[in-house]
C-alpha positions as CSV (number, residue, x, y, z in Angstrom):
1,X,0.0,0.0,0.0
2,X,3.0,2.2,0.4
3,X,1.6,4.5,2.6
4,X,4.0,6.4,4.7
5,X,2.4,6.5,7.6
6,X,-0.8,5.8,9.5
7,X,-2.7,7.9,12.1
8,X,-4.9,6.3,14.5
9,X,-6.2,9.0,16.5
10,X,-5.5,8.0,19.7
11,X,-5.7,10.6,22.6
12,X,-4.5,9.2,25.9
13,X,-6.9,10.4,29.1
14,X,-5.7,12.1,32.4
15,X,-5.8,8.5,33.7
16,X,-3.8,6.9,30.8
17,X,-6.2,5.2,29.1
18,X,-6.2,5.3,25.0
19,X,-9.2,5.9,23.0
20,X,-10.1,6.7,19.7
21,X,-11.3,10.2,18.9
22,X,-9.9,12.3,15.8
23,X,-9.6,15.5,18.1
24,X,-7.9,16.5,21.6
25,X,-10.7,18.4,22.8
26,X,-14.3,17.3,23.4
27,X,-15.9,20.7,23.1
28,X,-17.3,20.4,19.6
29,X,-17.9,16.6,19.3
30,X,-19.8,16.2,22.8
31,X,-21.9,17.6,25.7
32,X,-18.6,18.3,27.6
33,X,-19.7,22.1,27.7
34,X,-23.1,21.5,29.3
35,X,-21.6,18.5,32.0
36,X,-18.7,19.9,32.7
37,X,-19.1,23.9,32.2
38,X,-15.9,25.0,34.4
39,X,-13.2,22.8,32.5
40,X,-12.7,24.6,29.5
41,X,-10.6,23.8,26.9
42,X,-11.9,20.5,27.0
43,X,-9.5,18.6,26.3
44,X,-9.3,14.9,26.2
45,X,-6.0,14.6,28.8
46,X,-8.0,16.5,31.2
47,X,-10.5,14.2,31.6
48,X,-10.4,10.0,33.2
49,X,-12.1,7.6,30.8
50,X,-14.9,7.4,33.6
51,X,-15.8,11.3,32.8
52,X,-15.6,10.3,29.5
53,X,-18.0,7.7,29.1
54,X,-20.4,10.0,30.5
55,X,-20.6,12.4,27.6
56,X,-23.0,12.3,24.8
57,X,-21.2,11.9,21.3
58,X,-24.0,11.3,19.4
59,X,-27.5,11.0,20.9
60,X,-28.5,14.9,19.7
61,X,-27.3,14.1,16.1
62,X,-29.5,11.1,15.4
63,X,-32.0,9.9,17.8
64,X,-33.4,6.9,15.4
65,X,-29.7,5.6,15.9
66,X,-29.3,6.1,20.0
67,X,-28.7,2.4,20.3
C-alpha cells in the first residue's frame, strides 16, 4: 500500500487510558460544555475515561440511531 504513515487517532486520558477520537478536545464533538461547564478547553488529557463515558457523542445528532 506504500503508505507512509498511518494515524490512528489515539488521545490518551488524564488516567492513561487510550481511546479513539480524531480531536484533543471534546468541546465540539460532545456535551462536555453543558456537564462539565468549568473545564474549559476540554480537552481529552484532562479528563479519566470514567468522565468520559459520561458524555454524549452522538445522541443529539440522530436519535433513530441512540442504540
Amino acid at each position: 500500500m506504500e503508505a507512509d504513515y498511518v494515524d490512528f487517532d489515539l488521545q490518551m486520558t488524564k488516567d492513561g487510558e487510550l481511546i479513539a477520537i480524531l480531536v484533543e478536545t471534546l468541546a465540539r464533538t460532545t456535551n462536555a460544555k453543558e456537564l462539565y461547564p468549568n473545564r474549559a478547553l476540554w480537552k481529552v488529557k484532562d479528563f479519566t475515561l470514567d468522565e468520559i463515558k459520561r458524555l454524549d457523542a452522538g445522541l443529539w445528532f440522530n436519535k433513530a440511531y441512540a442504540e
